[in-house]
C-alpha positions as CSV (number, residue, x, y, z in Angstrom):
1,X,10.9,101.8,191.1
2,X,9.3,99.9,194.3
3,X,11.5,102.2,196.6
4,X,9.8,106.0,194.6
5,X,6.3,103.6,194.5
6,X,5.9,102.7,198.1
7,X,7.6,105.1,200.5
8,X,5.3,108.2,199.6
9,X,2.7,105.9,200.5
10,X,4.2,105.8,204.1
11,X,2.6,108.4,205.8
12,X,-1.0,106.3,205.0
13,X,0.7,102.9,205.6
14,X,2.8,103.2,208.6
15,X,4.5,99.6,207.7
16,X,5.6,101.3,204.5
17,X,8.2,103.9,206.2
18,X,10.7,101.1,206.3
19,X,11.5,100.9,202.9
20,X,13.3,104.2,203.3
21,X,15.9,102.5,204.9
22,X,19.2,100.9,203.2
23,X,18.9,97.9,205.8
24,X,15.8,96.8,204.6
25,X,15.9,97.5,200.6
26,X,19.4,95.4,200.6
27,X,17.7,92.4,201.9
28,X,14.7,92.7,199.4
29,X,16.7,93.3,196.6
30,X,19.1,90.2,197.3
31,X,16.3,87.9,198.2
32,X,14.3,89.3,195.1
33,X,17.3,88.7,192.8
34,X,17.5,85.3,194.6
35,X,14.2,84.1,193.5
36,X,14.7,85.1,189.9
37,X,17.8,83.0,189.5
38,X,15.9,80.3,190.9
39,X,12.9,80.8,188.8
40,X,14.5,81.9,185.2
41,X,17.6,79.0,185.5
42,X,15.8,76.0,184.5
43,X,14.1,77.5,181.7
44,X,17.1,79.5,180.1
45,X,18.9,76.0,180.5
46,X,16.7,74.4,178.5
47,X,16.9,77.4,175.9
48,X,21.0,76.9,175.6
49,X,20.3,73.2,175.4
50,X,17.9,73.7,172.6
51,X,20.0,75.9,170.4
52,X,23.3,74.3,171.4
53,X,25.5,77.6,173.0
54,X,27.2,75.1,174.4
55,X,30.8,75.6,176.6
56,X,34.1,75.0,173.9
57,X,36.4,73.1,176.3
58,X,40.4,74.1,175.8
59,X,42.3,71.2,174.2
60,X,45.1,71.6,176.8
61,X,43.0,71.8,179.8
62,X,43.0,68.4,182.7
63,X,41.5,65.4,180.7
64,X,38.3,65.4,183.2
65,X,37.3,68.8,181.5
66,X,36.6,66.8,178.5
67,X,33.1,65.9,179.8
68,X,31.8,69.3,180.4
69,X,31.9,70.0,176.2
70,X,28.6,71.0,175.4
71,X,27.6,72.9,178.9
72,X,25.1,75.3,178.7
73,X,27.2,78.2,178.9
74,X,26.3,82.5,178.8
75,X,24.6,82.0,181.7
76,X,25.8,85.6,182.6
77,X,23.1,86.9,181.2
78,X,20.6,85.1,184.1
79,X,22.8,86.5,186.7
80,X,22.6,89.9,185.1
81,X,19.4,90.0,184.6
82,X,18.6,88.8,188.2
83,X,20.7,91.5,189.7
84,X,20.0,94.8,187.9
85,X,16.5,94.3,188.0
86,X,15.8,94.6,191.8
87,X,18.5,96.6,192.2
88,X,16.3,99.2,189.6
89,X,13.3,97.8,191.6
90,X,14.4,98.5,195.0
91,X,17.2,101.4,194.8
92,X,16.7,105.0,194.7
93,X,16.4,105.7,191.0
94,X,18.2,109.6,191.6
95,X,21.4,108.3,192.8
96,X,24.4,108.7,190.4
97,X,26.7,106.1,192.0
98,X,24.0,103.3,190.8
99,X,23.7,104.6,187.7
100,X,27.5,104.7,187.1
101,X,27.8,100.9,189.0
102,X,24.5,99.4,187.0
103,X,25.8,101.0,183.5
104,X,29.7,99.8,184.4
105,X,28.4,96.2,185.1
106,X,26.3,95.9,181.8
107,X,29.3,97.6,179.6
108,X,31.4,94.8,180.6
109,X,29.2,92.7,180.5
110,X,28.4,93.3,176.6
111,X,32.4,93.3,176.1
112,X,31.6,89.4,177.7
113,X,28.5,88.8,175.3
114,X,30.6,89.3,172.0
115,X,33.5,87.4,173.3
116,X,31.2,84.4,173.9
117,X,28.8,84.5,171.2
118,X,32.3,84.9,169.0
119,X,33.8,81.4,170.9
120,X,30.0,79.5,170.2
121,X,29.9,80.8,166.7
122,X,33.3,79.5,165.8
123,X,33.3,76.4,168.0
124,X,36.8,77.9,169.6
125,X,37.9,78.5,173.0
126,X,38.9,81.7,171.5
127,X,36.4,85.0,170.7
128,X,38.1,88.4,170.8
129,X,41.3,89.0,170.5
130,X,42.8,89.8,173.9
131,X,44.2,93.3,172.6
132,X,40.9,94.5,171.4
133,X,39.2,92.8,174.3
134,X,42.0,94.9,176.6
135,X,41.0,97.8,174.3
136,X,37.5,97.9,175.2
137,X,37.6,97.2,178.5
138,X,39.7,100.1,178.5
139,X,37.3,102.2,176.9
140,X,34.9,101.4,179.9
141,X,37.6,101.4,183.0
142,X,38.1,105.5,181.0
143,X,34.2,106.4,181.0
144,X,34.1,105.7,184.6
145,X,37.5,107.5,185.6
146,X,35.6,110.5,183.7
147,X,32.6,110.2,185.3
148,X,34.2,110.3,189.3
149,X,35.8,112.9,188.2
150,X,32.4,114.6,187.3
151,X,31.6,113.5,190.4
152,X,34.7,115.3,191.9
153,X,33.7,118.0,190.5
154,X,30.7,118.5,191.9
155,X,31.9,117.9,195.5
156,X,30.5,114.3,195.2
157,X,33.3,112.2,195.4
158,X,37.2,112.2,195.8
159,X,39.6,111.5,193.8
160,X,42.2,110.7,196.6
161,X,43.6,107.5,197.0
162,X,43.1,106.0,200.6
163,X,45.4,103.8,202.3
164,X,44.5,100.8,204.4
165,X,46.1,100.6,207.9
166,X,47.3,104.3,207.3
167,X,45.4,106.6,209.2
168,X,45.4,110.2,207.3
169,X,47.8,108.6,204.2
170,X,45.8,110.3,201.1
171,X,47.3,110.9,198.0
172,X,45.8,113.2,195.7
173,X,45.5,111.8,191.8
174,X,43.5,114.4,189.9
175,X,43.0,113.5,186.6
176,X,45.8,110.5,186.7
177,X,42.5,108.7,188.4
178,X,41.5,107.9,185.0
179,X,44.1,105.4,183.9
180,X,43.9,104.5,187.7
181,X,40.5,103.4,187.8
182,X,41.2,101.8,183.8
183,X,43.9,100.0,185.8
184,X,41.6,99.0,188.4
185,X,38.4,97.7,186.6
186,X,40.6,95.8,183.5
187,X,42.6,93.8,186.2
188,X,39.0,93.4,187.6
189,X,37.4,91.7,185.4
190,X,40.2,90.1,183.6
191,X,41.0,88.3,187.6
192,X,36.8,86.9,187.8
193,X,37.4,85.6,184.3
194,X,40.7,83.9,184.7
195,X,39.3,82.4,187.9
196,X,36.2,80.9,185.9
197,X,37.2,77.4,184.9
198,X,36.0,74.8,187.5
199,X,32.3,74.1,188.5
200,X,30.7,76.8,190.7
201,X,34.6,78.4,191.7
202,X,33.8,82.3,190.4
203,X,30.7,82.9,191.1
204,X,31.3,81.2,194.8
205,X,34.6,83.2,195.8
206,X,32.5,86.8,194.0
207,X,29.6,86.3,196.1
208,X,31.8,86.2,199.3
209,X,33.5,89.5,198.0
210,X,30.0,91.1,197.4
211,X,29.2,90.0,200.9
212,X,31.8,92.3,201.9
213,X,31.7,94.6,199.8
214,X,27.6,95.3,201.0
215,X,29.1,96.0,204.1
216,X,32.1,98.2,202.9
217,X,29.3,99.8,200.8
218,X,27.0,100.9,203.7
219,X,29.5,102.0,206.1
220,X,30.6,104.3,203.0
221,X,27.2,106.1,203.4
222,X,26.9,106.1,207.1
223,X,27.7,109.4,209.5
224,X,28.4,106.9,212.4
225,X,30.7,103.8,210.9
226,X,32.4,106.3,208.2
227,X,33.6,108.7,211.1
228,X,34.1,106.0,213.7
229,X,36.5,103.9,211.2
230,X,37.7,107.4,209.7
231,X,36.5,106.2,206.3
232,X,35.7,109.1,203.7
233,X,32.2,109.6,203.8
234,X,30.3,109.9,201.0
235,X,25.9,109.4,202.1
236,X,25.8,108.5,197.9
237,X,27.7,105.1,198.6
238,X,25.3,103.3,201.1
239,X,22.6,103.0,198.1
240,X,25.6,100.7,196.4
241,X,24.6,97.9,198.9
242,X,21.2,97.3,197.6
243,X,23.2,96.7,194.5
244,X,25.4,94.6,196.6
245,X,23.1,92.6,197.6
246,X,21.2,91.8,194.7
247,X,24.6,90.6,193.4
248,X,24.9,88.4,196.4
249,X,21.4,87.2,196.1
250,X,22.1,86.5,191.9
251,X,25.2,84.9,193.0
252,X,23.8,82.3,195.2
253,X,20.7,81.7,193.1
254,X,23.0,80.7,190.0
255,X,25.4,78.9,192.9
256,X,22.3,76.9,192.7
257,X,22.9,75.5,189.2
258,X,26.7,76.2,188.7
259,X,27.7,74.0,191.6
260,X,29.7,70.7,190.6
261,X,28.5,69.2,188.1
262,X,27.3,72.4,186.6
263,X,24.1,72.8,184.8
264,X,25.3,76.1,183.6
265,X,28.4,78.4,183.0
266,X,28.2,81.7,183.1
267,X,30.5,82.5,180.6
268,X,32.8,85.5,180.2
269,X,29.5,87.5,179.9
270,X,29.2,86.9,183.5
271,X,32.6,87.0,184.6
272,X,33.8,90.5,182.7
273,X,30.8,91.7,184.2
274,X,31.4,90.9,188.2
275,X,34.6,91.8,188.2
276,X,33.7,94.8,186.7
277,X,31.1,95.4,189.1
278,X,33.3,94.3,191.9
279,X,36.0,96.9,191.1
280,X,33.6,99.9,190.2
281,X,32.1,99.5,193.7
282,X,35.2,99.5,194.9
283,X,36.2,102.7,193.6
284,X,33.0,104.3,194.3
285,X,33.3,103.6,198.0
286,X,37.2,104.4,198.0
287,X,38.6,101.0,199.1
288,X,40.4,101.1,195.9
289,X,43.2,99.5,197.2
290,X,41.4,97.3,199.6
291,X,39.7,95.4,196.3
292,X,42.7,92.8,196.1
293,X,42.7,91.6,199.9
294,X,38.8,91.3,199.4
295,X,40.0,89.4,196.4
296,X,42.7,87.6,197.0
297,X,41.9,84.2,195.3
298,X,41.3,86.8,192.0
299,X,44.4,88.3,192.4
300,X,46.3,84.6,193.3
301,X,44.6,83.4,190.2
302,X,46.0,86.2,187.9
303,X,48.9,86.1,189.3
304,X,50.1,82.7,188.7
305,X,48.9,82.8,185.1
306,X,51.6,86.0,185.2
307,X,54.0,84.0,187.0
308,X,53.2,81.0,184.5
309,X,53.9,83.6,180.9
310,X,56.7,85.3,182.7
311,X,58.6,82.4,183.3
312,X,58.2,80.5,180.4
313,X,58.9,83.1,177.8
314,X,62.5,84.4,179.3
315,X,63.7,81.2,180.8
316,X,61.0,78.5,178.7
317,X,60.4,77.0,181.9
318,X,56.9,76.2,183.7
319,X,56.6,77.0,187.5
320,X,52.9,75.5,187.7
321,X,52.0,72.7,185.6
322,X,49.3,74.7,184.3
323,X,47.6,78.3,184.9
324,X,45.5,79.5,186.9
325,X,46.3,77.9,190.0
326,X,42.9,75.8,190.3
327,X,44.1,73.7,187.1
328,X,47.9,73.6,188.9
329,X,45.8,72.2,192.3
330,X,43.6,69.8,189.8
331,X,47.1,68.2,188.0
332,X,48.8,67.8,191.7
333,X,46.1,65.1,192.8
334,X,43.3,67.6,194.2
335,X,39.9,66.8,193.2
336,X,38.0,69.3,191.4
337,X,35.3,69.7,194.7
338,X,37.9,70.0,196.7
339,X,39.7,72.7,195.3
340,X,36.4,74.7,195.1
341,X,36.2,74.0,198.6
342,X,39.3,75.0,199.4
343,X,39.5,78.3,197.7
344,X,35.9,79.4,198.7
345,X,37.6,78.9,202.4
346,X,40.5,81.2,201.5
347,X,37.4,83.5,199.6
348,X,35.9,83.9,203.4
349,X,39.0,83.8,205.4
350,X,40.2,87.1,202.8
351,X,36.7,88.9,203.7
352,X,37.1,88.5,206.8
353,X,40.6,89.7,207.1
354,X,39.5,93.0,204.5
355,X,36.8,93.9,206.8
356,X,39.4,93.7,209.7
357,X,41.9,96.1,208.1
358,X,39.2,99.4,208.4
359,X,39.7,99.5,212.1
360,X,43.6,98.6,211.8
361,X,45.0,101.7,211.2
């Protein structure tokens, strides 16, 4: 809105021509999105408090869990909030891959919002049932395999499927991109939410992938990187890291109250929703496959709860002593700050490596 408000204005206000660039209108919207966490936190806190949407706590989790009963949870809903809004503020308002990242984020997001107001309402660690939660987040990873290949259609996107380190390696899906990108944003979101369950851990290790993924987003739209790091170019992607960046901005603003000992949790209305936005930008930019080096610690996460079911239903045999791997890391001695700590390191050391990869090839 700020973006269609003040750049016609630019050729009577000189200052104003620099909104028109990408640069500029990422930093405003993460540092806008920023200062509504910080603002809207304390009060919504005090809202949960007051009509107790408390967190349910699993009866089999690490004993030490038993003191967070009661949290403030659905706090989702801020970091929502604080990210679409500047992004609507500060994007331009005519480009489709917004509108298909924005409407992706909030779809999961509302899968989220029934499963926790269905866990609060009960007083149960359990809201949806997985298949029907499975079922609609399959209903949304669908709409969006539908709409890129609108896009497609219309010479807008691609539905070829690039490899990293593989110079010229594309593969051609057509319309199997559908239950490709289903595929894609289910594991998504289902990886945030498994890896939401100590103080601050999620939304740390998602705002170091949406640090990388603002960059992966404006290379996407720009002549010079995209042809320099023989990237498919499409000039629609580089708006997606104003988006970007008003999830990084969120991200660190509810850091702010999430951090150990958390104020807040965000709930699996946050967590569906980020890693639903996570792997829609990742398809819209056509790192498809560079998503789970970007996000390692998800994929880890999911992984060893995989490992965990796999193992104990044909052998009934645990390899962790619990699942995900942060409660494993908890029951071996670590403290919970220290394995935050430690897998926000990994979180950056994976970034850093995915950026890496787009010259290696």
């Amino acid at each position: 809105m700020l973006y269609h408000l003040l750049y016609p204005l630019h050729t009577e206000l000189s200052v104003l021509n620099v909104v028109q660039y990408i640069t500029f209108r990422t930093g405003a919207a993460s540092l806008t999105a920023f200062v509504f966490t910080l603002l809207l936190g304390p009060p919504l806190i005090r809202y949960l408090r007051a009509v107790q949407i408390g967190q349910v706590i699993r009866d089999d989790g690490p004993r030490s869990h038993r003191t967070k009963e009661g949290t403030p949870t659905m706090g989702g809903v801020l970091i929502l909030g604080a990210a679409i809004l500047p992004t609507l503020l500060w994007v331009d308002l005519r480009n489709a891959y917004v509108w298909i990242a924005v409407l992706s984020t909030l779809s999961f997001g509302l899968i989220g919002f029934v499963d926790d107001y269905l866990k609060v309402t009960r007083g149960s660690h359990h809201g949806l049932w997985p298949r029907h939660k499975a079922a609609l987040q399959s209903v949304v990873g669908a709409a969006v395999g539908i709409a890129l290949i609108v896009l497609t259609q219309h010479g807008l996107y691609s539905t070829q499927l690039v490899f990293p380190f593989f110079e010229g390696l594309l593969v051609e899906l057509g319309w199997f991109y559908v239950p490709f990108a289903m595929l894609v944003l289910v594991g998504a979101s289902n990886a945030v939410n498994l890896t939401d369950g100590l103080d601050g851990l999620a939304i740390g290790v998602f705002t170091v992938a949406a640090v990388a993924f603002t960059a992966l987003s404006y290379v996407a739209g720009h002549a010079v990187f995209a042809d320099y790091l023989l990237l498919l170019r499409f000039p629609p992607a580089g708006e997606l890291s104003v988006f970007c960046g008003a999830l990084v901005g969120a991200g660190l603003g509810f850091l702010w109250y999430n951090s150990y000992p958390a104020d807040i949790f965000m709930g699996d209305v946050g967590a569906l929703a980020l890693g639903g936005a996570l792997g829609t930008v990742a398809l819209l930019i056509k790192q498809e496959l560079l998503l789970p080096i970007v996000g390692a610690v998800f994929v880890i996460e999911c992984l060893s709860v995989i490992i965990q079911v796999g193992s104990f239903k044909l052998t009934g045999q645990r390899v962790f002593k619990m699942a995900p791997l942060h409660h494993h890391c908890e029951l071996i001695g670590w403290s919970e700050p220290k394995v935050i700590s430690r897998f926000m390191i990994l979180a950056i050391v994976f970034a850093l490596f995915s950026l890496t990869t787009l010259k290696l090839r």
